[in-house]
C-alpha positions in Angstrom: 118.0 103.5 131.5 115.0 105.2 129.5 113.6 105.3 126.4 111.5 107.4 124.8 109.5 107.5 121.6 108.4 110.0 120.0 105.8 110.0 117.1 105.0 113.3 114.9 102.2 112.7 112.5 101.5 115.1 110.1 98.4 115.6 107.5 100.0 117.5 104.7 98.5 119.3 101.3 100.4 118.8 98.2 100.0 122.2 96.2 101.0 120.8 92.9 99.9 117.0 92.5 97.5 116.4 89.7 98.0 112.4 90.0 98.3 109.7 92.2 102.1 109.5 90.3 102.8 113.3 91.2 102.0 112.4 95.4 104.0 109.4 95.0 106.8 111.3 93.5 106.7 113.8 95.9 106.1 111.5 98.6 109.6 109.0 98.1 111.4 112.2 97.7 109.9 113.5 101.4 110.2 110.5 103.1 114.3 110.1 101.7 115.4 113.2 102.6 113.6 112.9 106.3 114.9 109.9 106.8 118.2 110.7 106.0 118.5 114.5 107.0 116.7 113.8 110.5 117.6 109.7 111.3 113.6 109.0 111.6 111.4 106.3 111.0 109.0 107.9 108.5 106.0 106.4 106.9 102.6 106.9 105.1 99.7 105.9 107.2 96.9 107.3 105.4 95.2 108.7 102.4 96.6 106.6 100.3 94.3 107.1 97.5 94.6 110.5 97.7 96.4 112.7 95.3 96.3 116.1 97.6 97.2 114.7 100.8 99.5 113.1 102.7 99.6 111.7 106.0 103.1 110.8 107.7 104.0 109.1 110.9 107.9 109.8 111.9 109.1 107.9 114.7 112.5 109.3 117.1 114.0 107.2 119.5 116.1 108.8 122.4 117.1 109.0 126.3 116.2 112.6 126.4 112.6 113.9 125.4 113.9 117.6 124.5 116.1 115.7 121.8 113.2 114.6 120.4 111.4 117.7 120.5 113.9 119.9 118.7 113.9 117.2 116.0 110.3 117.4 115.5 110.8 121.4 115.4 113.4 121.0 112.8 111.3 118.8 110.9 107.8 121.2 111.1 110.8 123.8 109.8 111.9 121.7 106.8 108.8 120.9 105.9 107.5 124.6 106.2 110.3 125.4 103.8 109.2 123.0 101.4 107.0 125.1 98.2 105.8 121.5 97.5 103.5 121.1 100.9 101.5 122.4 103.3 100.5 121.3 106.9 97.5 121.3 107.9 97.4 119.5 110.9 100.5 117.9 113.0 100.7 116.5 116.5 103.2 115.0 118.8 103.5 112.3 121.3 105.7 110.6 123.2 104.9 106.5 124.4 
């Protein structure tokens, strides 16, 4: 049996956020609806100080690597959907 995991991090640009409480909103809402929409691990693993950026870590866990893939593609396609962010940088690997 295999296992693979697969970790997306992602340094994001909040368009609107005037205030540490404007990213935090913004953030809890992010991380709920990935979490829940995509069955990830999702958490914020830098920049914590800072009100215009985010960075994210989203774990996947699964047997089959292209699995993992298309739920990171779905994921870059959520959030480019999303008027409240913008990527600037992601990257993807799999331990």
């Amino acid at each position: 049996m295999s296992c693979l995991v697969g970790l997306l991090t992602l340094e994001l640009h909040l368009l609107d956020s005037h205030s540490l409480k404007d990213k935090r909103r913004v953030l809890s809402s992010l991380k709920e609806r990935l979490q829940k929409r995509f069955n990830i691990s999702v958490a914020e693993v830098d920049f914590q100080d800072q009100w215009q950026h985010i960075r994210l870590a989203a774990a996947c866990v699964s047997n089959d690597g292209r699995l993992i893939e298309s739920t990171f593609s779905h994921i870059l396609d959520f959030l480019n959907m999303d008027p409240r962010v913008e990527i600037a940088v992601h990257n993807v690997v799999f331990l």
